[in-house]
Residue frames relative to the residue before (quaternion, step in Angstrom):
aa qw qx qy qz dx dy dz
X 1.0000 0.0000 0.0000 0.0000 0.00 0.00 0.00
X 0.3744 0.7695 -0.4440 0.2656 3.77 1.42 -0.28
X 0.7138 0.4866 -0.2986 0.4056 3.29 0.85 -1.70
X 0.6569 0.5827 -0.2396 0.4141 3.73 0.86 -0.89
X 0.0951 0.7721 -0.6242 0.0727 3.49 -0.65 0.99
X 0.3510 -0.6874 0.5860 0.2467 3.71 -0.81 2.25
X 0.3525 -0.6283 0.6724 0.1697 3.18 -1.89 0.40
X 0.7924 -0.0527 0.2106 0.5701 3.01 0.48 -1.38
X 0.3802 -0.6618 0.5683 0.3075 3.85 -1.36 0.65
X 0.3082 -0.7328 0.6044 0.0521 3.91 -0.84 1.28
X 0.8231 -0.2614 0.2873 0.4144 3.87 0.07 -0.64
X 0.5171 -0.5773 0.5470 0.3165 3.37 -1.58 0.49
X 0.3242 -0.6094 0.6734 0.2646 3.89 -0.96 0.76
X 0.8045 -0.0854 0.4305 0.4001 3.06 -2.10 -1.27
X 0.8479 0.0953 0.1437 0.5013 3.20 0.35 -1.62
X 0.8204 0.0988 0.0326 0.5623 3.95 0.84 -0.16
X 0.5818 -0.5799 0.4747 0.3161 3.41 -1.43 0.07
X 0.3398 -0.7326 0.5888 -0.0346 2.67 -1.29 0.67
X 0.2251 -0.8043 0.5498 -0.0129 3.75 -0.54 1.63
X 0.1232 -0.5841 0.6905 0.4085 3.23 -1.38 -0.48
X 0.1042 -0.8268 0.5513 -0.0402 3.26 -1.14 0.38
X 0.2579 -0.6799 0.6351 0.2603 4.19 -0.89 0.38
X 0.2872 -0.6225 0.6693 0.2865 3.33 -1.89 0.96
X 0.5789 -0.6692 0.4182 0.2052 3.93 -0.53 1.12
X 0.7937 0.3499 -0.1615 0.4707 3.15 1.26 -1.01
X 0.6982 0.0598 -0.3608 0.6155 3.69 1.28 0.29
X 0.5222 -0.7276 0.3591 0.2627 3.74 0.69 0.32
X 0.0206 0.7745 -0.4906 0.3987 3.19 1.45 1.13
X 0.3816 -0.5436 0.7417 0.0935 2.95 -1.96 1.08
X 0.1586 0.7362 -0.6578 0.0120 3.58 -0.98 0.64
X 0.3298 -0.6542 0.6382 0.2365 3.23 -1.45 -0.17
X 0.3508 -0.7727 0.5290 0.0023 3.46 -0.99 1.19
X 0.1894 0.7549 -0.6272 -0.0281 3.76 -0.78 0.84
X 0.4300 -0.7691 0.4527 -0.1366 2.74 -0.78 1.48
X 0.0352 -0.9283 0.3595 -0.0876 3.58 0.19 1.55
X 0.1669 -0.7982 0.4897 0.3086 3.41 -0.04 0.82
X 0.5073 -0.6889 0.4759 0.2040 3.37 -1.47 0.39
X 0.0751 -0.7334 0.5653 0.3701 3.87 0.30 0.57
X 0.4762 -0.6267 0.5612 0.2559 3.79 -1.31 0.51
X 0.8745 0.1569 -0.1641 0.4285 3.26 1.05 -0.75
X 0.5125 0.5281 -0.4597 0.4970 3.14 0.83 0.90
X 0.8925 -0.2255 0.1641 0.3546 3.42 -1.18 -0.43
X 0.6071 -0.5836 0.3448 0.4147 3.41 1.55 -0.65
X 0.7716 -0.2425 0.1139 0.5770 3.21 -0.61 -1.24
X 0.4055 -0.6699 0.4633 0.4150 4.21 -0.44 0.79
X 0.8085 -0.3637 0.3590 0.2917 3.20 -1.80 1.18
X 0.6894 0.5551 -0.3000 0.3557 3.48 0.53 -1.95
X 0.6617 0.5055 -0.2898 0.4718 3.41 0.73 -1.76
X 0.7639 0.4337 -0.2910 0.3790 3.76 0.27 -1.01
X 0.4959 0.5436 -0.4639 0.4933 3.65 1.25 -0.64
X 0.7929 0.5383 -0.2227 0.1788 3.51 0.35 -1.52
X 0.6350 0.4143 -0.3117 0.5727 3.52 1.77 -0.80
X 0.5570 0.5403 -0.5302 0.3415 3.55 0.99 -0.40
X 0.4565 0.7693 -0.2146 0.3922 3.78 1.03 -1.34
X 0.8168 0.3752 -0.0706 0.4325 3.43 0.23 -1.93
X 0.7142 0.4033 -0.3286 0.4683 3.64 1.05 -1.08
X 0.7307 0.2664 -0.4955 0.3868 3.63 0.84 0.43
X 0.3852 0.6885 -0.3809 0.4821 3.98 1.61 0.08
X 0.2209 0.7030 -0.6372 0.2258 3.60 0.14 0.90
X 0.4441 0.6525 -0.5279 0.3136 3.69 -0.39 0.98
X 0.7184 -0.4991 0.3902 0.2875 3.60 -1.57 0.97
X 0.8002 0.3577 -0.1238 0.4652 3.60 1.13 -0.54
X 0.7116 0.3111 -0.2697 0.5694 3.41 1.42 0.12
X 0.5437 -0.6278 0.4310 0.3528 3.55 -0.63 1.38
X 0.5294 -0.5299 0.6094 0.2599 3.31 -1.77 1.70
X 0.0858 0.5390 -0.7982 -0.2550 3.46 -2.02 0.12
X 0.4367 -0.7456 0.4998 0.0597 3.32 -1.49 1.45
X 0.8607 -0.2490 0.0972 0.4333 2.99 2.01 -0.77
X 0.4601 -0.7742 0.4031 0.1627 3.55 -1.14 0.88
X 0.0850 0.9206 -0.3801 -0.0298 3.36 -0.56 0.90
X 0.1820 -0.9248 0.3337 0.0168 3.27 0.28 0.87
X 0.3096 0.7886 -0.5239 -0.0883 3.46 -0.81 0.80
X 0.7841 -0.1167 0.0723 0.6053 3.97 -0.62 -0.65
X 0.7815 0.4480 -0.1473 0.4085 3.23 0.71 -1.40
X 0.7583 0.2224 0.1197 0.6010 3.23 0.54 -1.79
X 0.4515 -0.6257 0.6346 0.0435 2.61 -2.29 0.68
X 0.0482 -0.7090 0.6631 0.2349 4.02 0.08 -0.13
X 0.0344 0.5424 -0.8185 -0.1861 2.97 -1.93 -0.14
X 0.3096 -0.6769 0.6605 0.0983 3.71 -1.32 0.98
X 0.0107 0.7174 -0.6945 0.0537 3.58 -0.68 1.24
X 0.6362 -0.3549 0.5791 0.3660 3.10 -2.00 0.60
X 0.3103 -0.8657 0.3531 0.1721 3.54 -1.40 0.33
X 0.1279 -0.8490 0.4654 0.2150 4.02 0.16 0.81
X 0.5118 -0.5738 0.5528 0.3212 3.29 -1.38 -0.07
X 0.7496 -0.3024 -0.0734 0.5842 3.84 0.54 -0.03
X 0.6181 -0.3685 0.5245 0.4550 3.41 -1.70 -0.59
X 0.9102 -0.1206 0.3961 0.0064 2.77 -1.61 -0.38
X 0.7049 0.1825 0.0788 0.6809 3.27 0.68 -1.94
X 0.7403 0.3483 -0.4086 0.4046 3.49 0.60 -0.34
X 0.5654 0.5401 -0.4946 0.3794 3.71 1.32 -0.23
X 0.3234 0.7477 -0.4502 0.3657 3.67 1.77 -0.42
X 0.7940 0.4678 -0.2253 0.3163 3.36 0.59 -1.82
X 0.6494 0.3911 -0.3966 0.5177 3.72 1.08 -0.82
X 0.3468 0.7634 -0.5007 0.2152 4.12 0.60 0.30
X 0.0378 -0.7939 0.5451 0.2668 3.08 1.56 -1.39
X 0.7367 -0.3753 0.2087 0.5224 4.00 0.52 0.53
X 0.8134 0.3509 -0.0443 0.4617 3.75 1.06 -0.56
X 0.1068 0.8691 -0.4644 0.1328 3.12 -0.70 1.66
X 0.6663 -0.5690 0.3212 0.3593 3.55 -1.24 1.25
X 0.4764 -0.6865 0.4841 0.2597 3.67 -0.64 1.27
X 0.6016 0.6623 -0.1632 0.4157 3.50 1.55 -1.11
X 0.5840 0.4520 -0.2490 0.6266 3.26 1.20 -1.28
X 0.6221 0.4445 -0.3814 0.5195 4.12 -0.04 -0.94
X 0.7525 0.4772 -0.3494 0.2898 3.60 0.11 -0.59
X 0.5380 0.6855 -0.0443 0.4885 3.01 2.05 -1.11
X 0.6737 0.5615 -0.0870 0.4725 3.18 1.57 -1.02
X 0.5910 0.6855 -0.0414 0.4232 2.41 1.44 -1.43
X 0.8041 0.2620 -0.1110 0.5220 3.54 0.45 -1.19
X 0.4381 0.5649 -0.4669 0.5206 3.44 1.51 -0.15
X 0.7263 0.4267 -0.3827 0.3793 3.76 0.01 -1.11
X 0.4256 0.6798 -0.3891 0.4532 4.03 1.45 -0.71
X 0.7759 0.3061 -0.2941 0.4667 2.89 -0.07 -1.94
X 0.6795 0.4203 -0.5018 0.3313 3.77 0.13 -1.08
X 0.6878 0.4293 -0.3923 0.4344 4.19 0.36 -0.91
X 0.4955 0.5247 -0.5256 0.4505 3.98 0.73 -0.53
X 0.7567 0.4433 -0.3592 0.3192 3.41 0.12 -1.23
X 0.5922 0.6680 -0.2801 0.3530 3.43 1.16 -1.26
X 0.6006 0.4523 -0.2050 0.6267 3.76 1.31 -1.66
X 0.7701 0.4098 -0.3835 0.3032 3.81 -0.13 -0.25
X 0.5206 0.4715 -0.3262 0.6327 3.24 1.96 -0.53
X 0.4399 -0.5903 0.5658 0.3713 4.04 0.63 0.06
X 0.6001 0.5037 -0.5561 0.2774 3.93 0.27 0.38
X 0.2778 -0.6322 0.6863 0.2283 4.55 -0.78 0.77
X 0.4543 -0.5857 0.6184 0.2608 3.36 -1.06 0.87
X 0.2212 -0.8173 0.4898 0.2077 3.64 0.32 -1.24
X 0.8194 0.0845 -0.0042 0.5669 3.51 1.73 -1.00
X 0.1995 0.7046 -0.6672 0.1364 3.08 0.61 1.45
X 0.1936 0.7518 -0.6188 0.1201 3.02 -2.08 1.07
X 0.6209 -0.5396 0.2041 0.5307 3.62 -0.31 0.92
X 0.6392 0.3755 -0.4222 0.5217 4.20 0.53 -0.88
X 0.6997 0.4043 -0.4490 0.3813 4.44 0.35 -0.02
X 0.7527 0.2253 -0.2823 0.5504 3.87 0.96 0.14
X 0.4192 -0.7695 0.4448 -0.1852 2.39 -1.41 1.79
X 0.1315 -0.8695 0.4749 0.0346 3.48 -0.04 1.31
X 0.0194 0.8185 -0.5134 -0.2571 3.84 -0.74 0.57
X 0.8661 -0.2726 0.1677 0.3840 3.63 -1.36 -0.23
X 0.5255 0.4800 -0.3157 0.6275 3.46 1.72 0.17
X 0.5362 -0.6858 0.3816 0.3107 3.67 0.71 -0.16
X 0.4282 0.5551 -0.5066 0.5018 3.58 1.42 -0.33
X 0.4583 -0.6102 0.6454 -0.0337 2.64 -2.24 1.57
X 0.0224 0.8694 -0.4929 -0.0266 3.59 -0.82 0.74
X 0.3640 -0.8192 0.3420 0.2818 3.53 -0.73 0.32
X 0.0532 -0.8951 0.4357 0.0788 3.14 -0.19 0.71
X 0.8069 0.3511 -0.2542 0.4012 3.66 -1.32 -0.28
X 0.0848 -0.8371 0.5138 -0.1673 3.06 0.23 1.87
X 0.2082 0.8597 -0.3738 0.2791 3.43 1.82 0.31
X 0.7677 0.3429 -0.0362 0.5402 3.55 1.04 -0.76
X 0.4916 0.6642 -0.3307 0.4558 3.45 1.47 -0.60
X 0.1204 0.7082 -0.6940 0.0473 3.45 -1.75 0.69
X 0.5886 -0.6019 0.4556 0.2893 3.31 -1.82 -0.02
X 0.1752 -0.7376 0.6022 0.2499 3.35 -0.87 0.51
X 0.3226 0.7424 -0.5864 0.0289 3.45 -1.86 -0.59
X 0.5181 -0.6333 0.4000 0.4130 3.47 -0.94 -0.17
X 0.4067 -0.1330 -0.8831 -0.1924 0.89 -2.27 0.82
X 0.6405 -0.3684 0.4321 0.5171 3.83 -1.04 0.10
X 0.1071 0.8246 -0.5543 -0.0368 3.02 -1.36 0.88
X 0.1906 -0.9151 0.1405 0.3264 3.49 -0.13 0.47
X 0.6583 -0.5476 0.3977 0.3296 4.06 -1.17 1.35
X 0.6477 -0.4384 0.5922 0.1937 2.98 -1.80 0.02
X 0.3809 -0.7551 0.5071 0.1662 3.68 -0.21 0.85
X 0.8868 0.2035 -0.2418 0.3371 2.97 1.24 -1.04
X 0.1390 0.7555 -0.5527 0.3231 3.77 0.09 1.78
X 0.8374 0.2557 -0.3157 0.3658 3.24 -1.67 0.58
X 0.5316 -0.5157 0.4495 0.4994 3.90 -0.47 0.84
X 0.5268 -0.6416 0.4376 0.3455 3.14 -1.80 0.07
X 0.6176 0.5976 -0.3515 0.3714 3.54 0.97 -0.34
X 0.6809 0.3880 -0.1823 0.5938 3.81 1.96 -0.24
X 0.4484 0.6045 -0.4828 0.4477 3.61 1.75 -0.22
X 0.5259 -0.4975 0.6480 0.2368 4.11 -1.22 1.60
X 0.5738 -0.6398 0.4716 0.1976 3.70 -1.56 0.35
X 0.6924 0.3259 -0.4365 0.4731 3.23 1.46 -0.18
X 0.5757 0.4817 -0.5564 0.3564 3.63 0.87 0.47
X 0.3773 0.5517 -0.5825 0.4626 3.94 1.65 -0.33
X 0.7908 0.3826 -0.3031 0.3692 3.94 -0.29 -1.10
X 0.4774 -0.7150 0.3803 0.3409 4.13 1.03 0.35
X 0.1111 0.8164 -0.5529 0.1246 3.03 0.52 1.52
X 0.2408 -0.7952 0.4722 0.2944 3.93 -0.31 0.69
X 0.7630 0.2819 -0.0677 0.5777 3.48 0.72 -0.55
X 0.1574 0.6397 -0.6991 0.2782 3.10 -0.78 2.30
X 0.2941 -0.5190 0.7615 0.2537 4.10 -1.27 0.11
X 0.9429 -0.2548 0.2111 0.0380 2.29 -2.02 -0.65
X 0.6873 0.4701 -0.2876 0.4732 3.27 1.56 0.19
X 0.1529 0.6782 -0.5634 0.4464 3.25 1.94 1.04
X 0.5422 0.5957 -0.2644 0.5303 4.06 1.01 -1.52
X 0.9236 0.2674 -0.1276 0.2431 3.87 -0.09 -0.87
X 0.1754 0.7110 -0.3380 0.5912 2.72 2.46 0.13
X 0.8371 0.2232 -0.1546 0.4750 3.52 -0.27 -1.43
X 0.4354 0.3964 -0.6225 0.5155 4.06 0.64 0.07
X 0.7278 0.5234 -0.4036 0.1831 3.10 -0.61 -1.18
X 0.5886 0.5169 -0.2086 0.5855 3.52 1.57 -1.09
X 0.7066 0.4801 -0.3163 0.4125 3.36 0.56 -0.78
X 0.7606 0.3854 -0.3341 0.4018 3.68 1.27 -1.21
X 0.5536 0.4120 -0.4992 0.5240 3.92 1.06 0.33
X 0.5389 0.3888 -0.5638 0.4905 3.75 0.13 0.41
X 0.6365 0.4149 -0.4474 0.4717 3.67 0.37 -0.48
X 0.6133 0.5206 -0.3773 0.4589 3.69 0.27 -1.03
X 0.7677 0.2460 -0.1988 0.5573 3.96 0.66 -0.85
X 0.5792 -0.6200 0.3828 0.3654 3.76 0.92 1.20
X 0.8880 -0.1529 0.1886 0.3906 3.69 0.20 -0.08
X 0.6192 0.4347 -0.3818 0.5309 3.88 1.45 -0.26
X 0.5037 -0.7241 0.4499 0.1401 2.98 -1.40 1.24
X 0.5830 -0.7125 0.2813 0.2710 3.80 -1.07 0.94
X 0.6760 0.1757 -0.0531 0.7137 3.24 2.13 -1.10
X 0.1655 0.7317 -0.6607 -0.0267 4.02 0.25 0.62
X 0.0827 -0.8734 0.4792 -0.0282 3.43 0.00 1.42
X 0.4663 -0.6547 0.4754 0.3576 4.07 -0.50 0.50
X 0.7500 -0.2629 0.0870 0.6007 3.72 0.69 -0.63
X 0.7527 -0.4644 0.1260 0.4494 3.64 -1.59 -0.03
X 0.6089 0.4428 -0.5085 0.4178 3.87 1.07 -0.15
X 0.4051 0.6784 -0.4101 0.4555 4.16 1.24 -0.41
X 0.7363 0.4928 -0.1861 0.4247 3.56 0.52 -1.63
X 0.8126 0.3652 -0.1277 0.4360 3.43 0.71 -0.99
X 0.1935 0.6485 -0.4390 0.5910 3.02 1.94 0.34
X 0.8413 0.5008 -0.1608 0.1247 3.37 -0.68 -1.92
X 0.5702 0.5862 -0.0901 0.5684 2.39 2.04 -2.03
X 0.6925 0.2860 -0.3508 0.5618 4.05 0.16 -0.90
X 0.7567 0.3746 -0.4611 0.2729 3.84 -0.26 -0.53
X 0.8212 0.2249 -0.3579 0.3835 3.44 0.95 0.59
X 0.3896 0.4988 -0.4603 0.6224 3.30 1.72 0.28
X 0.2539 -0.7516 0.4476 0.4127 3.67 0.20 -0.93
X 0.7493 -0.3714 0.2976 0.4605 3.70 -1.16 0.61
X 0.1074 -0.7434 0.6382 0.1688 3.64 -0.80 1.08
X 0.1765 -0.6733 0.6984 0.1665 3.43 -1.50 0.49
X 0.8658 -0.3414 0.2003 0.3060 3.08 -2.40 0.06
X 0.5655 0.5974 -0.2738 0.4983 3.61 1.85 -0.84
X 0.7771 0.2623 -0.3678 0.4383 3.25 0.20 -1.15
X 0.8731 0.2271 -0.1335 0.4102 3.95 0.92 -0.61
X 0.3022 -0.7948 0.4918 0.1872 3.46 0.66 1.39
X 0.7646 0.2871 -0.3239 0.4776 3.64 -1.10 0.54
X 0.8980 0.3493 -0.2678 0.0006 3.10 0.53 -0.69
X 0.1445 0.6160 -0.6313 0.4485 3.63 0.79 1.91
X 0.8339 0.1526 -0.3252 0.4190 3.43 0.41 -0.25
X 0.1988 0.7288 -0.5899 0.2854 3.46 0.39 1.93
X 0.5474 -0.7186 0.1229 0.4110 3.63 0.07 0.90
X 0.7689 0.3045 -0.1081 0.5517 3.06 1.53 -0.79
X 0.4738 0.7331 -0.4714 0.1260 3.57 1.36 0.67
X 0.2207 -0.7529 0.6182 0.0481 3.53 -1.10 0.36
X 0.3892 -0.7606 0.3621 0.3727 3.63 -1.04 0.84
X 0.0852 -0.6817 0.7110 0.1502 3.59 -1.29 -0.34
X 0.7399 -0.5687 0.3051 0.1898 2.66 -1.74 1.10
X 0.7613 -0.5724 0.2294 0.2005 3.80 -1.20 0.67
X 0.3512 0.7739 -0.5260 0.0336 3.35 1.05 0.39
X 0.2907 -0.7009 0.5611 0.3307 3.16 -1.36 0.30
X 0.6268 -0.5408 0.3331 0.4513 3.63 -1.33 0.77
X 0.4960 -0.6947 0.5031 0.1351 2.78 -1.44 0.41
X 0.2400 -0.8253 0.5082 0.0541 4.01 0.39 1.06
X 0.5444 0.4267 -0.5459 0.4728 4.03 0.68 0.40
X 0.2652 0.7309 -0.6283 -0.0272 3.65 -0.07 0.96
X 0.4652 0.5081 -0.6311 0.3565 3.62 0.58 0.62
X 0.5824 0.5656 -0.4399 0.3840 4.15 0.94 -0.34
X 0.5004 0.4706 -0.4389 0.5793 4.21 1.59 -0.98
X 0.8721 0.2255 0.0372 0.4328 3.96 -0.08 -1.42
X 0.0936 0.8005 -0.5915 -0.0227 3.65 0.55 1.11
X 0.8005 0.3853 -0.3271 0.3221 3.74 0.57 0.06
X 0.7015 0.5338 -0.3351 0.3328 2.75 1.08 0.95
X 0.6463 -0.6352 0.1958 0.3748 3.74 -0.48 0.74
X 0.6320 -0.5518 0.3844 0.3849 3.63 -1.02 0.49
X 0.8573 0.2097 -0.3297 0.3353 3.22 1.30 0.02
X 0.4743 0.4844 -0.5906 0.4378 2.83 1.29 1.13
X 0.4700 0.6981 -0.4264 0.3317 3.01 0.95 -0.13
X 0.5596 0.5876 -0.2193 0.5418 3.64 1.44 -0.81
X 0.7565 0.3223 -0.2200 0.5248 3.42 0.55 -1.41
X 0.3527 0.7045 -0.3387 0.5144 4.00 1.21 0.17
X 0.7748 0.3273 -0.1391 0.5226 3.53 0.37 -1.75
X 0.6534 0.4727 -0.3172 0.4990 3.90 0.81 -0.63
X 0.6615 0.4270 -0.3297 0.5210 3.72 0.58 -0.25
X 0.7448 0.4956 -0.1746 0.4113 3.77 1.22 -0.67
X 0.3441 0.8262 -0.4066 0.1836 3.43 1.84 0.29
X 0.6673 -0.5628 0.3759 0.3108 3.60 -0.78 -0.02
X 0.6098 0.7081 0.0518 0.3522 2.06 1.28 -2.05
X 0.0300 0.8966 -0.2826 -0.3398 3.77 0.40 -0.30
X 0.4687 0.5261 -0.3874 0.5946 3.58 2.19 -0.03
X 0.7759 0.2341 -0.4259 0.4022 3.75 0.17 0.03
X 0.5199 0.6153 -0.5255 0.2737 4.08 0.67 0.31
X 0.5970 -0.6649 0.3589 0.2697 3.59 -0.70 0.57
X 0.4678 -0.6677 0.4876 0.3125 3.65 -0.86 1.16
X 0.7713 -0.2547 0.4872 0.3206 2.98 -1.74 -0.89
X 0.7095 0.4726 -0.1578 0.4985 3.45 0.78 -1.08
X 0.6073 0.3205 -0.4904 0.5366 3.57 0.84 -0.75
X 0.7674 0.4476 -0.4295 0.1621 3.02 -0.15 -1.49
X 0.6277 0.4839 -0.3999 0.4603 3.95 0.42 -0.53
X 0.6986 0.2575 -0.4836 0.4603 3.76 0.93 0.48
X 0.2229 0.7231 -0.5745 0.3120 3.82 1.19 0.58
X 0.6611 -0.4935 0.4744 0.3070 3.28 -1.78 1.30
X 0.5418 0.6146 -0.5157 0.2504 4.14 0.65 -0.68
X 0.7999 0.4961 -0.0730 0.3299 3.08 1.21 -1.53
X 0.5256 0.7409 -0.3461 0.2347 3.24 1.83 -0.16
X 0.6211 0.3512 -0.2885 0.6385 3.73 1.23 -0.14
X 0.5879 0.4290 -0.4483 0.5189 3.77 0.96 1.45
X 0.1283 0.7324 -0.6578 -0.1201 2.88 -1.31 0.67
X 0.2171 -0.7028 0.5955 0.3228 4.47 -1.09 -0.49
């Protein structure tokens, strides 16, 4: 820890604080998370150990670098590349109004960073505006990998109980055990109409019968037709009949008919017919974009 000198304290992680800090010997900005160790429990938590395993094979322009593990009696370090804020807090300097250009920018950054993630078999599990990280160059990064795991076969089945609730897809609200990868594009999709509306959220739901409220009265109520299986989700229950609602330039008025398009595919109920990672970064939004 010699080489590292904290400047300033930046935020609570998952599991520990988090500094900024200089490495003395190449004068790097980093960011420090700082894990306590329980002595009498298991050691180092699961989360922390999922996450450095994760990161040291996640080497990509869009998912935050770790540079490094330190390790002593007490504490744990983790050495991250450093950003200047998140997400929600770039929300706050918006003042209510944000560059369609920049969102678009954001946008395909968070793709490229989940494409890579789904092709390496790893679900993020908790994307949301405070887990991606933006620095003074504008590149977007995922971060907190605290929740994150690998999928593959055989099928196996997840923890229901993952991703915030305002970005958690409806068949994980109803306790689905077994989802992939479009548990991950569920919550872009939520995340890229909060960008489009600078910072207000698409489903800010009170809890999971609130959420699924929010979610059917503008998707509209799915049933057994449009979503085979899904009465026998463990924890489904019915709700009333809305039907979807088709003014989506009145949910997202600043945003283009074709994002608007590539919006509605990422927002399906449904989870086998909503759109991955891969399509969507070859959607018509992105065709007059490149990084």
């Amino acid at each position: 820890m010699h080489k590292y000198e904290k400047i300033e304290k930046i935020g609570e992680g998952t599991y520990g604080t988090v500094f900024k800090a200089k490495n003395l010997e190449t004068m790097e900005i980093v960011a420090l998370k700082r894990v306590r160790l329980d002595q009498d429990d298991e050691g180092v938590p699961s989360s922390a150990l999922r996450e450095i395993c994760l990161l040291k094979e996640l080497k990509h322009r869009n998912i935050v670098r770790l540079h490094d593990v330190l390790h002593s009696e007490r504490n744990m370090t983790l050495v991250f590349e450093y950003c200047d804020q998140d997400l929600k807090k770039y929300f706050d300097t918006c003042g209510g109004v944000i560059d369609q250009q920049v969102v678009k920018s954001f946008m395909y950054q968070m793709l490229k960073g989940l494409q890579f993630c789904h092709n390496h078999n790893i679900l993020h599990r908790d994307l949301k505006p405070q887990n991606l990280l933006i620095n003074k160059n504008g590149e977007l990064k995922l971060a907190d990998f605290g929740l994150a795991r690998s999928f593959g076969i055989p099928v196996r089945c997840y923890s229901a109980e993952v991703v915030t609730l305002w970005y958690r897809p409806p068949d994980v609200l109803f306790g689905a055990k077994l989802y992939s990868t479009s548990i991950d594009t569920w919550s872009a999709g939520c995340i890229f109409a909060e960008m489009t509306n600078a910072g207000a959220p698409l489903f800010p739901g009170n809890d999971v019968d609130d959420q699924l409220k929010k979610i059917f009265k503008l998707l509209g109520t799915p049933t057994e037709q449009s979503w085979p299986g899904l009465t026998k989700l463990p924890d489904y229950k019915p709700f009333p009949p809305y039907p979807p609602n088709s003014m989506w330039y009145h949910v997202v008025p600043q945003l283009s008919a074709e994002g608007r398009d590539l919006l509605a595919q990422l927002i399906i109920v449904n989870p086998n017919k909503r759109m991955l990672a891969d399509e969507a970064l070859q959607h018509q939004y992105f065709a007059d974009f490149a990084t």
